[in-house]
MARSEMAR-861691 format. One record per residue (C-alpha): z, y, x negated; residue number from 1. Coordinates in nm, 4 decimals. Layout:
BEGIN
         Z         Y         X  seq
         Z         Y         X  NUM
...
end
This chain:
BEGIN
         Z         Y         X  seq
   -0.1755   -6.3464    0.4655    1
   -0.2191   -6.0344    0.2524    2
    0.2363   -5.9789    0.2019    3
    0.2109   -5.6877   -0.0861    4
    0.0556   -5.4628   -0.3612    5
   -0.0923   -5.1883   -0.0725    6
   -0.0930   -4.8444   -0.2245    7
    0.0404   -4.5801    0.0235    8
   -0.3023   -4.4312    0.2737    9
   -0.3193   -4.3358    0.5306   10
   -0.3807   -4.4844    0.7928   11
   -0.8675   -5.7633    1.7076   12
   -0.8318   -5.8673    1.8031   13
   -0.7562   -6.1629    2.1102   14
   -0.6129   -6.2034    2.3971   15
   -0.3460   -6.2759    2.5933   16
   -0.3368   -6.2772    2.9286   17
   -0.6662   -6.1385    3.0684   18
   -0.8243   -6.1675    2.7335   19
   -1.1058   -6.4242    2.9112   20
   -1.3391   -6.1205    3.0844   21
   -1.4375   -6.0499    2.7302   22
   -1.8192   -6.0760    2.7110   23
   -1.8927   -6.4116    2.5431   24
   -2.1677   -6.2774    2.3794   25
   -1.9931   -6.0641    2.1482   26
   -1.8363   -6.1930    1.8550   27
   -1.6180   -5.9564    1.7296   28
   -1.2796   -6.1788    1.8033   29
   -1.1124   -6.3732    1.7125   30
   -0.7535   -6.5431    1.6082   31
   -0.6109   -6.7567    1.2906   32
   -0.4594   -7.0752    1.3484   33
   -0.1917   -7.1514    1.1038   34
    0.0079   -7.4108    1.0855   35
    0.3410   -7.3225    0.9036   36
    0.5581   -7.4582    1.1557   37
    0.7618   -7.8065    1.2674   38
    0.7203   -7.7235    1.6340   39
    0.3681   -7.6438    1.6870   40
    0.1489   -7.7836    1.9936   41
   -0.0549   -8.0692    1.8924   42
   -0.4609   -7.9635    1.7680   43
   -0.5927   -8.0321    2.0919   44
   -0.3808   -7.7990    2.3439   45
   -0.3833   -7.5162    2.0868   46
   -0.7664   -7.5245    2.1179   47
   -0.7229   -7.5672    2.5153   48
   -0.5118   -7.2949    2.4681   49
   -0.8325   -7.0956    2.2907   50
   -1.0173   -7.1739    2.5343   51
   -0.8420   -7.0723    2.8504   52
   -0.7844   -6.7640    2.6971   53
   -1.1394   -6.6816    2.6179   54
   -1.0941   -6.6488    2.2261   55
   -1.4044   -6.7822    2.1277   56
   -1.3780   -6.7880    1.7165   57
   -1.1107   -6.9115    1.5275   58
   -1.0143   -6.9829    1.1274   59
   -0.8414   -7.2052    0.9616   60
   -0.6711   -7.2531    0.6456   61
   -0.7708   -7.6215    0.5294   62
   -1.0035   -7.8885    0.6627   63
   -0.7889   -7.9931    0.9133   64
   -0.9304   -8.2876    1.0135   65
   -0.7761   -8.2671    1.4244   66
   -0.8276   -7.9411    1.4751   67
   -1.2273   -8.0226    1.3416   68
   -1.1911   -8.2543    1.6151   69
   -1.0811   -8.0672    1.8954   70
   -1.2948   -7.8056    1.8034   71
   -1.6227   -8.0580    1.8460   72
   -1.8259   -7.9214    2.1701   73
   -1.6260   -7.6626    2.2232   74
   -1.8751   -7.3790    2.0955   75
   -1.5633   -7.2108    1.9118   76
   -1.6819   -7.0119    1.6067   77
   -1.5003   -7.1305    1.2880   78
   -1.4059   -6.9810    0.9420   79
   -1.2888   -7.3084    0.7320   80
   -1.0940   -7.2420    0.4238   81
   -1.1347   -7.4944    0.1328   82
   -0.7600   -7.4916    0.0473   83
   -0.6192   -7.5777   -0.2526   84
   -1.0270   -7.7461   -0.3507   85
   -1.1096   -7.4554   -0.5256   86
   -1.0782   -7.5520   -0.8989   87
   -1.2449   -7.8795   -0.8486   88
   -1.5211   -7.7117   -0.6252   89
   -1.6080   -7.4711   -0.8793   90
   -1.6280   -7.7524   -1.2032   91
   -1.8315   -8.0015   -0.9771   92
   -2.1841   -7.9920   -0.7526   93
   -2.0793   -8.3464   -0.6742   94
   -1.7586   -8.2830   -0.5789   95
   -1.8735   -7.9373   -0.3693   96
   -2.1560   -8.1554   -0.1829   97
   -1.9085   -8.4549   -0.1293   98
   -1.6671   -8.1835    0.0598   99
   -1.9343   -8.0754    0.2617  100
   -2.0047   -8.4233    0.3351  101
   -1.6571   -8.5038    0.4340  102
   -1.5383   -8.1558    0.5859  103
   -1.8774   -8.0157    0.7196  104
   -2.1451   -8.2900    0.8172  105
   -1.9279   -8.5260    0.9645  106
   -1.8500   -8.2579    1.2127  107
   -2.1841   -8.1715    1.3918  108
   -2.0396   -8.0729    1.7204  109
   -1.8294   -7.7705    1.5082  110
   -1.9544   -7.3896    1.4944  111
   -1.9027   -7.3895    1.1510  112
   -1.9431   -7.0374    1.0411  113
   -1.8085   -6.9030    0.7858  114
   -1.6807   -7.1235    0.4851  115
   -1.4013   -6.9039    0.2895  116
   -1.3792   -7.0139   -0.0877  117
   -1.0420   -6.9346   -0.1550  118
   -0.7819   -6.6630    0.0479  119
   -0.6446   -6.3714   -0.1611  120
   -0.7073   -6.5532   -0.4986  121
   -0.5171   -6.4397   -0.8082  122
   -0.4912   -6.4438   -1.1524  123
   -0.7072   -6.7281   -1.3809  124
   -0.7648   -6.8703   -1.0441  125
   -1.0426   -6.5527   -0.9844  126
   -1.3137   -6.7278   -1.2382  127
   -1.2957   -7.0316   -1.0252  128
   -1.4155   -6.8228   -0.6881  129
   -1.7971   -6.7650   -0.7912  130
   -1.8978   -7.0774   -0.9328  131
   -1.7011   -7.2215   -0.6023  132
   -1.9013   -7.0273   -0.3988  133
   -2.2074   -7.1482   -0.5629  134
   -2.1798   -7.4519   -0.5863  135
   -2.0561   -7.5136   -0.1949  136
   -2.3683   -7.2590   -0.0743  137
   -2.5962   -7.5007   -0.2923  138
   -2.4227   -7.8286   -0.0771  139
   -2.4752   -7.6297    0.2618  140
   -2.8561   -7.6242    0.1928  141
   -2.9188   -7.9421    0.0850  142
   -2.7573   -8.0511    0.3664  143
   -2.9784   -7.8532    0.5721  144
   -2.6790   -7.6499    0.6768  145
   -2.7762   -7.2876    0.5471  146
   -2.6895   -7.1166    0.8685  147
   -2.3373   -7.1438    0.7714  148
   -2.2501   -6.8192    0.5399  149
   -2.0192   -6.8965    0.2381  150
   -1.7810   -6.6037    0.0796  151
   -1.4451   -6.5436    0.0173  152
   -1.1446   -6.3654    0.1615  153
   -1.0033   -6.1230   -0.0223  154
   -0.6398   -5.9294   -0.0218  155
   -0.6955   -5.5297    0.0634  156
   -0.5672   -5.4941   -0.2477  157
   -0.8381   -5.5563   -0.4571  158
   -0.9164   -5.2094   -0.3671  159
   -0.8289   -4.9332   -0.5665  160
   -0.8398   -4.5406   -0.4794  161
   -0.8000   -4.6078   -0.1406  162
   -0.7669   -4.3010   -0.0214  163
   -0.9773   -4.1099    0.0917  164
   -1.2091   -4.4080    0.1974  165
   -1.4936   -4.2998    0.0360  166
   -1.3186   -4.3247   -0.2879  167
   -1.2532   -4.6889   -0.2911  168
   -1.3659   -4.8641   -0.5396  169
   -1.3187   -5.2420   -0.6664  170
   -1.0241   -5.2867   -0.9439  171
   -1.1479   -5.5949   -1.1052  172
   -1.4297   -5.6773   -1.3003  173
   -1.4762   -6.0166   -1.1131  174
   -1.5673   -5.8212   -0.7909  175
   -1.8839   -5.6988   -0.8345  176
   -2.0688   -6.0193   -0.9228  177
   -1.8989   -6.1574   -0.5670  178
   -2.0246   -5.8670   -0.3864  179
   -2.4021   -5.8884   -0.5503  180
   -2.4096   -6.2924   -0.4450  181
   -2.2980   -6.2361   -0.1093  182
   -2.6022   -5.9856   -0.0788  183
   -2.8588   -6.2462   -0.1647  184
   -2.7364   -6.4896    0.0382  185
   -2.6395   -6.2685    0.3237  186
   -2.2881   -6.3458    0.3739  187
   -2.0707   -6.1190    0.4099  188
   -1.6871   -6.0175    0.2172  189
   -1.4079   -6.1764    0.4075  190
   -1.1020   -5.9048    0.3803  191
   -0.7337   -5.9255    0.5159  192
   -0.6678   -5.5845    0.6219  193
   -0.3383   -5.5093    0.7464  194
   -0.2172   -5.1771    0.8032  195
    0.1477   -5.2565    0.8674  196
    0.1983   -5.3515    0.4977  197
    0.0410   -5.0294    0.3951  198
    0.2715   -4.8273    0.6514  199
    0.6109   -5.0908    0.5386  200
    0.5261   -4.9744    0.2104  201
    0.5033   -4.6182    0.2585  202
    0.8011   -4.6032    0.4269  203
    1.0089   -4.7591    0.1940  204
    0.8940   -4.5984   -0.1243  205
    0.9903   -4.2928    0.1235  206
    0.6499   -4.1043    0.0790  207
    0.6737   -4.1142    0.4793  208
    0.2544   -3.9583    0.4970  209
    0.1436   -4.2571    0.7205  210
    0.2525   -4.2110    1.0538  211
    0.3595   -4.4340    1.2953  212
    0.0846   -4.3824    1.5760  213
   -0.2119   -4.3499    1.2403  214
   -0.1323   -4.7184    1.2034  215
   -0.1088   -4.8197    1.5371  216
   -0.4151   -4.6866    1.7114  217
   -0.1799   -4.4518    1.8909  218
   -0.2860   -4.0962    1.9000  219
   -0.1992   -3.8979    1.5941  220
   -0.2994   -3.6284    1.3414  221
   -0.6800   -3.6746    1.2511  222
   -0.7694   -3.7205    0.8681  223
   -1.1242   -3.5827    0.7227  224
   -1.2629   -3.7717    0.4098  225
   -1.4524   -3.4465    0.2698  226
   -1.6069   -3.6740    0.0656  227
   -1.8279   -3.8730    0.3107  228
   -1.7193   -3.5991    0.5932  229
   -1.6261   -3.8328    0.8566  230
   -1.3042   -3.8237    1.0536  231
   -1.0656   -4.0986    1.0648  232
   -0.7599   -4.1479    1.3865  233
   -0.6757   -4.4539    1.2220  234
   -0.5093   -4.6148    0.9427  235
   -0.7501   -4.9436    0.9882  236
   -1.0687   -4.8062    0.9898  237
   -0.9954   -4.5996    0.6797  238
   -0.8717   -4.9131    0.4804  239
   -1.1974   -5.1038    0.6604  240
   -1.4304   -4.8016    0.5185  241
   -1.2657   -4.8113    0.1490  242
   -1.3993   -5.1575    0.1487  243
   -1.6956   -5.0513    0.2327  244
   -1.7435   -4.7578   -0.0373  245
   -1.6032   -5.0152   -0.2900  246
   -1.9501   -5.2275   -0.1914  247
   -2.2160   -4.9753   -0.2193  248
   -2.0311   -4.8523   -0.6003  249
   -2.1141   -5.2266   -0.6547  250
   -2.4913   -5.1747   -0.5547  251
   -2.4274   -5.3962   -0.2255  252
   -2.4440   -5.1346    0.0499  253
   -2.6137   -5.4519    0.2563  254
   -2.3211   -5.6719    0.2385  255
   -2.0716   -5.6619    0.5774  256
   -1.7271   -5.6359    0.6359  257
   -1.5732   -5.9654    0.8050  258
   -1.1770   -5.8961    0.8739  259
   -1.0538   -6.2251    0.8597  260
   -0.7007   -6.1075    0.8882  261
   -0.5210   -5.8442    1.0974  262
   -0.2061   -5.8255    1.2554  263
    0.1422   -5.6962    1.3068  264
    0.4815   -5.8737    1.2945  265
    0.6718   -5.8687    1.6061  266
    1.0612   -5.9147    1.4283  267
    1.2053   -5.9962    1.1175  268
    1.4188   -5.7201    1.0398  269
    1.1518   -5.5224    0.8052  270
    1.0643   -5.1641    0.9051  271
    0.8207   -5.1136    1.2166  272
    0.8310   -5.5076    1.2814  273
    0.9063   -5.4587    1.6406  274
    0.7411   -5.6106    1.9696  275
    0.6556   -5.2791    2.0969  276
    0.5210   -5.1910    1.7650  277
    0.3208   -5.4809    1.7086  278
    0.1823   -5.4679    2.1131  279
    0.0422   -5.1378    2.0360  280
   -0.1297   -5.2177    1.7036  281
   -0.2790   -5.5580    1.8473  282
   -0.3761   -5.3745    2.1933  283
   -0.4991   -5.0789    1.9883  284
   -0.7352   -5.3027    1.7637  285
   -0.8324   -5.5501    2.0991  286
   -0.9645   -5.2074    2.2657  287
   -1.0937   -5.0388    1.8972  288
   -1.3122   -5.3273    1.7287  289
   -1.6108   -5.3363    1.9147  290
   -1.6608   -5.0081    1.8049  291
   -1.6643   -5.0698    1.4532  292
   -1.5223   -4.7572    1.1898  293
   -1.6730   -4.3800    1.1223  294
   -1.9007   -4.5665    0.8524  295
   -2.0048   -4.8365    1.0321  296
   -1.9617   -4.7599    1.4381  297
   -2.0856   -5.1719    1.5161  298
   -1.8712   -5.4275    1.6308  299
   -1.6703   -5.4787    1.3224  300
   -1.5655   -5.9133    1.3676  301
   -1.2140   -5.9405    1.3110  302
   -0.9270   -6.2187    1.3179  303
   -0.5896   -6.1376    1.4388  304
   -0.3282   -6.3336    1.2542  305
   -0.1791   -6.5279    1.3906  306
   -0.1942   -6.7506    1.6940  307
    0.1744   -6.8822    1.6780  308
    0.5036   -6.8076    1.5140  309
    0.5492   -7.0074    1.2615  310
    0.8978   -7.0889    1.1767  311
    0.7869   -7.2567    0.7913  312
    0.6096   -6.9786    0.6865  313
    0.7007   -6.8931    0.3242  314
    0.8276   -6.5533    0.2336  315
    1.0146   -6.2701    0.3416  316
    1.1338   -6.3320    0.7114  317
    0.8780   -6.1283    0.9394  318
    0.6003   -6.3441    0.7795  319
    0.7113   -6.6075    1.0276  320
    0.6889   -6.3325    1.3430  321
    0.3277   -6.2602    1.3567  322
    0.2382   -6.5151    1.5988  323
    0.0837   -6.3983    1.9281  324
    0.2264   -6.7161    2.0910  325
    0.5211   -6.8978    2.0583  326
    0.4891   -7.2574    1.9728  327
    0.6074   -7.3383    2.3243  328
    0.2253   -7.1128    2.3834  329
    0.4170   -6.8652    2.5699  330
    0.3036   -6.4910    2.4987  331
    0.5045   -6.3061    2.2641  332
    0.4512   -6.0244    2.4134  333
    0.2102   -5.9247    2.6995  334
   -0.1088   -5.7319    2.6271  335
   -0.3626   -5.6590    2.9172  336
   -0.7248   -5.6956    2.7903  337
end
């Protein structure tokens, strides 16, 4: 999960309850299964659990071999993580098509489709991500399986000039030669956007210019980006439209968005970590995503994080209050689809 380093602008989507009506045929939701936590259901009822809830796509953080297992038939779509494979993936071909051999193949009944080459990657640890990428793309198609996309998912904050959106622009160097793979293979830039760590942040540095309702799809004072003209109501879709300015600076105006994070926490003593808070944020974005942002108005797919509490999560305490279930798979809170 993205936990710092958002600059102050201003200013998915599941489930609970209801959450099954949503059209099957669109793919714009999903949740993250994490697995921080010594009192989480077995792999098999928290896919159940995905199921009777009509959350048809899911990601997870590691080839976790029995949720691959519960997952077989089930016509769930998947984002795998490679974990901590990343340097090794990235020095070997033999050891990138023996993972895909191990983690992929032997799984034909999965809806593999996304495979994430490292989450929020920092440091020396960046020149591993292309060569990664590379070399577990190259795997996929021998293997035949070139239908499922390879990228990476990023923190927000590998964004700079945020604000306005159509400002942003990538801060590293290592960026850009992601971005211009992704568009020949067609994948597109996993990104963990969360807009409560941009508001915690604001608030505490006491700038105080995001409001409340800006970052949780309540109504609230509009904001105009005279440089692309369009008008944003909310704090997500300008952080979602940054991203996407930071792309076409890097000559990739072809390569999509994927949100593979997005949520709010629901306690843990931080500012705005409340359960009414993080209801409206995760209702807001449940009723908002299919309608994509100002730059792109398409169903925008997007993974709320995350489907439990987890009570092993590292980090500061709300980190383990994000979950939209307890582990006992009661609702945190209620939220009517």
């Amino acid at each position: 999960m993205a936990k710092m380093g958002f600059a102050p602008i201003l200013s998915v989507a599941v489930l609970l309850g209801s959450l099954a009506a949503f059209p099957a045929a669109v793919h714009s939701i999903g949740v993250c299964y994490g697995v921080n936590g010594n009192n989480l259901p077995r792999a098999s009822d928290v896919v159940q659990l995905y199921r009777s809830k009509g959350i048809d796509s899911m990601r997870i953080y590691f080839a976790d071999a029995d949720a691959l297992k519960a997952h077989s038939g089930t016509n769930i779509g998947l984002i795998m993580d490679v974990g901590d494979d990343l340097a090794r993936l990235a020095s070997s071909p033999s050891a990138a098509a023996g993972w895909v051999r191990d983690n992929v193949q032997a799984y034909p009944g999965v809806s593999f489709r996304y495979i994430a080459v490292g989450n929020e990657v920092q440091g020396s640890d960046t020149a591993n991500i292309l060569p990664a990428m590379r070399n577990v793309n190259s795997a996929l198609m021998a293997a035949g399986l070139s239908k499922i996309k390879v990228s990476t998912s990023v923190r927000f904050d590998v964004i700079a000039n945020s604000f306005p959106p159509s400002d942003g622009v990538f801060r590293d160097a290592y960026m850009t030669p992601i971005a211009r793979y992704l568009a020949t293979t067609g994948a597109p830039l996993l990104a963990n956007v969360y807009p409560y760590f941009a508001y915690k942040d604001d608030q505490e540095s006491g700038q105080n210019k995001i409001e409340l309702n800006y970052a949780t799809f309540q109504p609230a004072t509009p904001v105009t980006d005279t440089g692309n003209g369009l008008t944003y109501n909310c704090l997500f879709d300008a952080m979602v439209d940054s991203i996407y300015a930071a792309l076409e600076k890097a000559g990739t105006p072809s390569v999509n968005v994927v949100v593979s994070e997005s949520g709010w926490p629901s306690a843990g003593g931080a500012v705005g970590a409340t359960v009414s808070n993080a209801r409206m944020y995760n209702q807001g974005l449940i009723n908002h995503v299919r309608g994509g942002t100002p730059k792109k108005p398409r169903a925008l797919e997007t993974y709320i994080f995350a489907m439990f509490n987890e009570n092993k999560k590292p980090g500061d305490e709300i980190e383990k209050h994000f979950g939209l279930f307890n582990p006992d798979r009661s609702p945190s809170y209620n939220i009517n689809f």
